[in-house]
C-alpha positions as CSV (number, residue, x, y, z in Angstrom):
1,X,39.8,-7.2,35.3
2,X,37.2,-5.3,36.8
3,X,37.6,-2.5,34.6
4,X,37.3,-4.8,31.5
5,X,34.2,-6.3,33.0
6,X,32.6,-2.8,33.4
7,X,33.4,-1.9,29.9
8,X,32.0,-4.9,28.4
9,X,28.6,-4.6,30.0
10,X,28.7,-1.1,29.2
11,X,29.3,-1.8,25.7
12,X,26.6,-4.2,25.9
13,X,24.0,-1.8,27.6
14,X,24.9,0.3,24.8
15,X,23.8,-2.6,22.3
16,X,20.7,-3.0,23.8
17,X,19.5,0.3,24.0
18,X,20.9,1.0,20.6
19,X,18.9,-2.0,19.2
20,X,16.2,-0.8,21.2
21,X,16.4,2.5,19.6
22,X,15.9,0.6,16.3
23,X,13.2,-1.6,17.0
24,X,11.0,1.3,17.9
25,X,11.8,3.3,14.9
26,X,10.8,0.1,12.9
27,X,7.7,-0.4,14.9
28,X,6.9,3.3,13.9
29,X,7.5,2.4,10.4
30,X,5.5,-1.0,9.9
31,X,2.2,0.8,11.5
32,X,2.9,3.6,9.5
33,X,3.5,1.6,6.3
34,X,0.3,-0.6,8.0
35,X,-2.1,2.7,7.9
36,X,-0.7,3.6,4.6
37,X,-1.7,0.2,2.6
38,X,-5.2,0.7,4.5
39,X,-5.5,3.3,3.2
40,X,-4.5,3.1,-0.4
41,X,-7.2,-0.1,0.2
42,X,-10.2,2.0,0.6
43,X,-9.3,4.0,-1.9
44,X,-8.8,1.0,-4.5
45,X,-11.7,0.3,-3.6
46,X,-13.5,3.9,-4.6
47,X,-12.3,3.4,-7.6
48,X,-13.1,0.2,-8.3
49,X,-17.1,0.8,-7.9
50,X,-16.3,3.9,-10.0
51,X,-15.4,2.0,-12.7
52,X,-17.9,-0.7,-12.3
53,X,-20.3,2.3,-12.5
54,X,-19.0,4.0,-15.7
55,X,-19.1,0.5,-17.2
56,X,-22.7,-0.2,-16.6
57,X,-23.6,3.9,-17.9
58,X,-21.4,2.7,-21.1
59,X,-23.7,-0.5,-21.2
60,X,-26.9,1.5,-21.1
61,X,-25.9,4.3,-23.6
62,X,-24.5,1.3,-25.7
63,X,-28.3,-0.7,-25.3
64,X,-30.3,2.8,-25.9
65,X,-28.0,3.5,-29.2
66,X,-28.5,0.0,-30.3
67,X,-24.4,-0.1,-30.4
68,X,-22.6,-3.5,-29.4
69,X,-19.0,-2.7,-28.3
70,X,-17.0,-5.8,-27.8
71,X,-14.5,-4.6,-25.2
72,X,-11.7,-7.1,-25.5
73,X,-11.7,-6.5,-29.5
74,X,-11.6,-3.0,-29.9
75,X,-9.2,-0.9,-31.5
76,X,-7.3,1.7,-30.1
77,X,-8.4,4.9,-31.2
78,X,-4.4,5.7,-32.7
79,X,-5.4,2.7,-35.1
């Protein structure tokens, strides 16, 4: 009976430190995955005022041309 007893608390020590083992790789992972969406943030966000930029330099070549490009109702150029 003893013997049984020690094997299930082994088995159950084992458990624990197994799930342990687990928990911190997953830990690992989320602040990882955590940086990583940060990060892909920031750079959405570059790009973002790039594009806000290129569209107001389209807007002032389009006012200095005298050109009036509706945006939403252009044609692709394949058309």
């Amino acid at each position: 009976m003893y013997y049984s007893l020690f094997i299930n608390m082994s088995m159950s020590e084992n458990r624990i430190i197994e799930l342990e083992t687990k928990l911190t790789y997953q830990d690992k992972a989320i602040e990882d995955l955590s940086e990583t969406v940060f990060r892909l943030d920031q750079k959405l966000e570059q790009l973002q005022r790039v594009c806000d930029g290129l569209k107001q330099k389209i807007i002032a070549i389009n006012e200095l041309t005298g050109l009036e490009v509706d945006e939403h109702n252009q044609k692709p150029p394949h058309y």
